[in-house]
DRENLOLUM-262105 format. One record per residue (C-alpha): residue in one letter; y, z, x; residue number from 1. Coordinates in steps of 0.02 Angstrom, whole numbers, plus 32768, in hexadecimal, padded with zeros to 4 digits. Each point is the difference from the previous one (the first is absolute). Last residue first. Layout:
<rs>
{'A' {Y Z X} NUM}
...
</rs>
This chain:
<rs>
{'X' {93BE 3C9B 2C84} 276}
{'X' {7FD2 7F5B 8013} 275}
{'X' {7F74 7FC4 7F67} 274}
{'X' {7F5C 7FD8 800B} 273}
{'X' {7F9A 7F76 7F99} 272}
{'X' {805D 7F6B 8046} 271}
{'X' {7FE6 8038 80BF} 270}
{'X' {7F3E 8018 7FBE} 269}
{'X' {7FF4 7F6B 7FDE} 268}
{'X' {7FC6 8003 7F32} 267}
{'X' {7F77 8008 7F8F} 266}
{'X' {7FEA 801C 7F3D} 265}
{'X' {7F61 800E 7FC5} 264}
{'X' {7FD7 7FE4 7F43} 263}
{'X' {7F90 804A 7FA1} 262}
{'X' {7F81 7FC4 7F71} 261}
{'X' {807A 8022 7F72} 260}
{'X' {8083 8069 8069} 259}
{'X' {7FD2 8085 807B} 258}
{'X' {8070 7FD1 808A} 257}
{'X' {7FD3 801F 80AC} 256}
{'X' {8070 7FFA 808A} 255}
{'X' {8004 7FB3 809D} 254}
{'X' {8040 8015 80C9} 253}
{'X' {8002 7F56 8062} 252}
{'X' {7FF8 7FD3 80B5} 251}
{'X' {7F6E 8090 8042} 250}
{'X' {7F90 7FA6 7F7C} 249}
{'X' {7F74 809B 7FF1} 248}
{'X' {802C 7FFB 7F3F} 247}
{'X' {7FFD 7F48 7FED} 246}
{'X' {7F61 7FEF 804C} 245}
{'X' {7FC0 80A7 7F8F} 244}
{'X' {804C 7FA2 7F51} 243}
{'X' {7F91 7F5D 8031} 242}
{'X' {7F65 805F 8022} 241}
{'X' {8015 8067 7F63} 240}
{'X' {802A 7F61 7FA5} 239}
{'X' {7F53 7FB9 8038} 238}
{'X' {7F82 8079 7FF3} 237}
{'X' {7FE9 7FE7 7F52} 236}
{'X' {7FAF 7F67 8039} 235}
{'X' {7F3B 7FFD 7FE5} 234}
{'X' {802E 8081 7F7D} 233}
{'X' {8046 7F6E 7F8A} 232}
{'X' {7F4D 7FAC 8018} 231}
{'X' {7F97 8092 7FE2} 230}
{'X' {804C 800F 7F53} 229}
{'X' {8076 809F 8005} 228}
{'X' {7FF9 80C0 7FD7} 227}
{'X' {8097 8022 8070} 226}
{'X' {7FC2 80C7 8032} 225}
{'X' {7F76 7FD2 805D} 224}
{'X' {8055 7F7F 806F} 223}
{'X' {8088 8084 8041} 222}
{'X' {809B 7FF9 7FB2} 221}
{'X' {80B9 7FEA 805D} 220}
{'X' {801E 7F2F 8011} 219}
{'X' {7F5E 7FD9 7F71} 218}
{'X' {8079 806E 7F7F} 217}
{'X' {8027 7F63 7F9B} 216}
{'X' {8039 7F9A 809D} 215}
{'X' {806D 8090 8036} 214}
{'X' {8075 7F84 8057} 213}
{'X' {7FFA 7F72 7F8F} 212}
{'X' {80A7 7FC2 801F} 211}
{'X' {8047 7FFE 80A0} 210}
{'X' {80AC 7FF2 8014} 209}
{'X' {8061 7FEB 80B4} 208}
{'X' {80AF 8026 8009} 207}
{'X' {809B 7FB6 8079} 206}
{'X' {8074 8043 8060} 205}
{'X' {7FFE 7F9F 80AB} 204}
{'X' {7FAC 7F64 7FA2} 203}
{'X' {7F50 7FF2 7FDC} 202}
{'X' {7FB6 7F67 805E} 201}
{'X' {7FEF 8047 80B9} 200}
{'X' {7F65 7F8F 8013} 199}
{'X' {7F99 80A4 802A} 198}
{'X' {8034 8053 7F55} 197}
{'X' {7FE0 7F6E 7F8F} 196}
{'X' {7F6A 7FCE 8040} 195}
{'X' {7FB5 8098 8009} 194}
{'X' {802A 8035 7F61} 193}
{'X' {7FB1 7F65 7FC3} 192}
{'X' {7F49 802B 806D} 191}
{'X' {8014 8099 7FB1} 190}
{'X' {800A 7FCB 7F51} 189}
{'X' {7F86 7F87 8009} 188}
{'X' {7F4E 805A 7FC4} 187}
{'X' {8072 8036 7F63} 186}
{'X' {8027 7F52 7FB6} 185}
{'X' {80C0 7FF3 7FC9} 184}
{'X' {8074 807F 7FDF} 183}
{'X' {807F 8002 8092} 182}
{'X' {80C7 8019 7FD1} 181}
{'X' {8062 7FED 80A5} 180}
{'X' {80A9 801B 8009} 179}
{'X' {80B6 7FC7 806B} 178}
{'X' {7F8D 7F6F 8027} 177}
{'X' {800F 7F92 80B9} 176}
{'X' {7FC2 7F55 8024} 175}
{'X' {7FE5 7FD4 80B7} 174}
{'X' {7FB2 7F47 7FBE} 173}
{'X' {7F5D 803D 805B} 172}
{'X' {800C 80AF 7F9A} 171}
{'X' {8000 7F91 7F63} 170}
{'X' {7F7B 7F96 802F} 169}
{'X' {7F92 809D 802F} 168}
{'X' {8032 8048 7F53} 167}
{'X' {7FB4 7F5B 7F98} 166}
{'X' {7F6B 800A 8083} 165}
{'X' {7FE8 80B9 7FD3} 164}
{'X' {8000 7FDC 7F44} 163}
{'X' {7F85 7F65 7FF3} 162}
{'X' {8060 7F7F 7FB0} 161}
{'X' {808B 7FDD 7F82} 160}
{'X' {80A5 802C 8027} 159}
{'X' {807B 8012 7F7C} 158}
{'X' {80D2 800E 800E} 157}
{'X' {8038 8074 7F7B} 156}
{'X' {80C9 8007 7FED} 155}
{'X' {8002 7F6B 7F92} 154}
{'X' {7FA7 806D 7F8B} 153}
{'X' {809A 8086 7FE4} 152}
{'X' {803F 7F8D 7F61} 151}
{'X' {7F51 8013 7FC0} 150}
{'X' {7F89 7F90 7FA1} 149}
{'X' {7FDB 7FE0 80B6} 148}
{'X' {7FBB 8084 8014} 147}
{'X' {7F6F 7FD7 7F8B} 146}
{'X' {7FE2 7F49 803B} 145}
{'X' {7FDE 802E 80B8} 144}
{'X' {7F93 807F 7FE5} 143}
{'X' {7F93 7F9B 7F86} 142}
{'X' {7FF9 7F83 808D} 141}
{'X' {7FF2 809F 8087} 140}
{'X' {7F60 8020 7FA0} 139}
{'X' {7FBE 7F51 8004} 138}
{'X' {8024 7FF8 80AF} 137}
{'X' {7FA4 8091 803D} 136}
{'X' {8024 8065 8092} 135}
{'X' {80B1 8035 7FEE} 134}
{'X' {8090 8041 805F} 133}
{'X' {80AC 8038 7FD0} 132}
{'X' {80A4 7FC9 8040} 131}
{'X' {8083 805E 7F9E} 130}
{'X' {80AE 7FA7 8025} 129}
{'X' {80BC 8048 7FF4} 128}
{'X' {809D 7F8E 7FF6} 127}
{'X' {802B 8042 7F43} 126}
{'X' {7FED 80BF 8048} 125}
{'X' {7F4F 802D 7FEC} 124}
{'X' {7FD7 8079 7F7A} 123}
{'X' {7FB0 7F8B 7F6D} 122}
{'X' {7FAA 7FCF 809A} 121}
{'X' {7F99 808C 8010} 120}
{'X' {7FBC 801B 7F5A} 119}
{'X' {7FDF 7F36 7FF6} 118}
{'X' {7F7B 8027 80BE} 117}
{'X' {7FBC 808E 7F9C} 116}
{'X' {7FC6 7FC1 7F69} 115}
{'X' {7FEB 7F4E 8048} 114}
{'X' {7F58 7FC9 7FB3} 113}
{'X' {7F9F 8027 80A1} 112}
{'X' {8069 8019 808C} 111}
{'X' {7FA8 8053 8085} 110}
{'X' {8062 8025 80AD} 109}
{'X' {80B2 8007 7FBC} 108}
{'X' {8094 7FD3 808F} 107}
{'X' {80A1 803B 7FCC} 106}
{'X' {80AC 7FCE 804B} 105}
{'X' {809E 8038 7FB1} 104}
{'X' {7FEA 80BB 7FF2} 103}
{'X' {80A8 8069 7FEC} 102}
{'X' {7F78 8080 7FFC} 101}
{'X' {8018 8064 7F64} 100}
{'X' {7FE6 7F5B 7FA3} 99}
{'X' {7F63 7FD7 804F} 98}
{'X' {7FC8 80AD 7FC7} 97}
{'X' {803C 8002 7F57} 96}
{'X' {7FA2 7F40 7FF0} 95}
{'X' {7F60 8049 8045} 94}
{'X' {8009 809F 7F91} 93}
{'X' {802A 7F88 7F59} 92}
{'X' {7F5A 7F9A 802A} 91}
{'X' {7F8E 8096 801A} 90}
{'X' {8048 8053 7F5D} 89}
{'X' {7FDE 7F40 7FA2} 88}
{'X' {7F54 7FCE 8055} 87}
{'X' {7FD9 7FDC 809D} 86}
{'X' {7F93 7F80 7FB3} 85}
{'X' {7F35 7FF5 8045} 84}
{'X' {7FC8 8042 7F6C} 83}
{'X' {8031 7F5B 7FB0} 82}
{'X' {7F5B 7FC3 8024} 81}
{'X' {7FAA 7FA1 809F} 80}
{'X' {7F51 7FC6 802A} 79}
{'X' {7FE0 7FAD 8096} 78}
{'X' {8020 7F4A 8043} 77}
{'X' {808C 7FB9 7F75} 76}
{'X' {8004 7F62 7FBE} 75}
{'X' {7F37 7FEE 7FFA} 74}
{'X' {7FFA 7FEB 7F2B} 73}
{'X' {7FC2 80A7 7FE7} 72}
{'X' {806F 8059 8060} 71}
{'X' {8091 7FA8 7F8F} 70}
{'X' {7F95 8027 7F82} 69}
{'X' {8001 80C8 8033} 68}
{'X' {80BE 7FFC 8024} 67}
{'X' {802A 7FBF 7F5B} 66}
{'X' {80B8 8048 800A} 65}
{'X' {803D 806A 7F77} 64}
{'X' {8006 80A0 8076} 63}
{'X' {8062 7F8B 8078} 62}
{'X' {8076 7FC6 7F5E} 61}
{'X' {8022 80A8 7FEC} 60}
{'X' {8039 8042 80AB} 59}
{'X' {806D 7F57 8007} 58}
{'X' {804F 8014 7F6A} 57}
{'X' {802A 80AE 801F} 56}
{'X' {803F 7FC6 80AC} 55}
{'X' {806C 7F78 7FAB} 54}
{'X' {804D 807C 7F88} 53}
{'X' {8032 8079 8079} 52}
{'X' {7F9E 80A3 8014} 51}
{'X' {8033 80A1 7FB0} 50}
{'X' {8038 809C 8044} 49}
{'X' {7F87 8067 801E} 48}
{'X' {7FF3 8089 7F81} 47}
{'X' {7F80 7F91 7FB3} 46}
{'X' {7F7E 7FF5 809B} 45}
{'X' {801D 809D 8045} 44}
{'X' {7FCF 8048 7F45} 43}
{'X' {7F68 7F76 7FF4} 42}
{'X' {7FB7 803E 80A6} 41}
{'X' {8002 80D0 7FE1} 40}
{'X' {7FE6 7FD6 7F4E} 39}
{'X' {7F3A 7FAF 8054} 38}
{'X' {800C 80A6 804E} 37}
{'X' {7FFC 807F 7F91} 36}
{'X' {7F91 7FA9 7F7B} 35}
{'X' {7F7E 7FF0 808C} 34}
{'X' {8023 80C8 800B} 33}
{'X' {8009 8014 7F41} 32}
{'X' {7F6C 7F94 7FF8} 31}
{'X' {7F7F 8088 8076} 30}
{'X' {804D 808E 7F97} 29}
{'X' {7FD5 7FB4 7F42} 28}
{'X' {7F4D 7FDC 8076} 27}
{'X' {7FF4 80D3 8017} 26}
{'X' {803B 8029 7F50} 25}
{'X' {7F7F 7F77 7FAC} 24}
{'X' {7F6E 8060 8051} 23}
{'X' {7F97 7F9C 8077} 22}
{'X' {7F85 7FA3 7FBA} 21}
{'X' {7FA7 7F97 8096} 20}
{'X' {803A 7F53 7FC4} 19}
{'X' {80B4 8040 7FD9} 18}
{'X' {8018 8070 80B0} 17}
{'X' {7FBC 7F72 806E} 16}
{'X' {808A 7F6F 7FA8} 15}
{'X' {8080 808C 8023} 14}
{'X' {7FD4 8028 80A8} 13}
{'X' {7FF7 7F41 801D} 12}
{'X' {80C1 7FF3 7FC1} 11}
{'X' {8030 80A8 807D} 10}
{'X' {7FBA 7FA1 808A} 9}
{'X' {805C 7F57 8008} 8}
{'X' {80A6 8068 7FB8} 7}
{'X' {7FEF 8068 80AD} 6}
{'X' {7FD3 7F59 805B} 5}
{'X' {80A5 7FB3 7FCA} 4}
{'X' {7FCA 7F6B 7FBE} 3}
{'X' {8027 7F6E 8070} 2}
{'X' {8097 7F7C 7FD8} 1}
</rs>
């Protein structure tokens, strides 16, 4: 999950205010305002209710993991970390949702560990199926074993492969989703949406979710103002991009929802209005 960009910044005021001696009053205000909102996250995080017992096992034994040997050792192709975990709120407001939508059918775009993809099955219906996408094998593996230390697992179906092929073969197969949860690489997202929304694969009433919509302030801040390594800046572009192709999408109509790292919540536009 990204630092908020506001937290980013106030934590290198503070580190500039103690090495230049700024008086203790000033930095006491500087951590009452990173104090602010780090209780800001941990109070949505406990009033929340609480995750089951196989998603709490799974969140911890993915921040457990040796990600960095497994690097190491070739089984994975870039460098990943249990910052990649939609986490416990995340997880609880993906399983409300897909609850709240009768959904049956999900499709997940980015599985990783299988926070997300075990938070929406524990809402299917008994007959329900997550089919979530993933690029590397040895992740999906570790996937793979975790949910299934879950009743809800046998609801996860896992295709390994380049995301957009995985979809493509989907859309060929005239496979429908009642939702859509994408969070995989950032460079792909529209190229998924496309797929998805020019293959017909959402169904009549269905919901789109796109996490990472702020991308950690690079979606609405101008370079200047991110204070990032050269390579990160390269593409901050790309969420904004991604978020303005939705928004000029004459189909759909969206919200944005500022939770963790933001999440984007698209529909037809015959599902989003009401008759009056």
């Amino acid at each position: 999950m990204a630092q908020s960009p506001v937290k980013r910044h106030l934590v290198k005021l503070l580190e500039t205010a103690k090495t230049r001696g700024v008086p203790e009053d000033i930095q006491t205000q500087i951590q009452t305002c990173i104090d602010c909102a780090n209780a800001l996250d941990d109070y949505c995080d406990t009033i929340t209710s609480p995750s089951s017992e196989a998603m709490k096992n799974l969140i911890t034994e993915t921040e457990t993991h040796p990600w960095k040997q497994a690097h190491d050792e070739g089984k994975t192709q870039w460098m990943v970390s249990s910052r990649m975990l939609s986490g416990a709120l995340e997880g609880t407001f993906l399983k409300t949702l897909a609850g709240m939508s009768n959904a049956k059918r999900v499709l997940e775009v980015g599985l990783f560990t299988g926070c997300g993809a075990l938070a929406m099955a524990e809402a299917l219906p008994a007959d329900g199926k997550v089919v979530t996408c993933e690029l590397s094998e040895y992740v999906g593996d570790v996937a793979r074993k975790l949910v299934d230390q879950s009743p809800h697992g046998k609801k996860i179906d896992i295709m390994i492969g380049p995301a957009a092929e995985s979809i493509q073969q989907l859309a060929t197969e005239g496979q429908q989703f009642d939702m859509v949860f994408i969070d995989a690489n950032k460079e792909g997202y529209i190229d998924y949406y496309k797929i998805i929304m020019d293959n017909d694969m959402l169904t009549p009433r269905g919901t789109i979710l796109i996490d990472n919509a702020l991308h950690g302030g690079q979606a609405y801040l101008p370079k200047d103002k991110l204070q990032l390594d050269e390579s990160r800046i390269a593409q901050s572009h790309v969420m904004r991009e991604f978020n303005d192709y939705v928004y000029n999408d004459n189909r759909v109509n969206q919200v944005m929802v500022p939770i963790r790292d933001g999440v984007m919540m698209i529909r037809r536009k015959e599902a989003f209005e009401g008759e009056a």
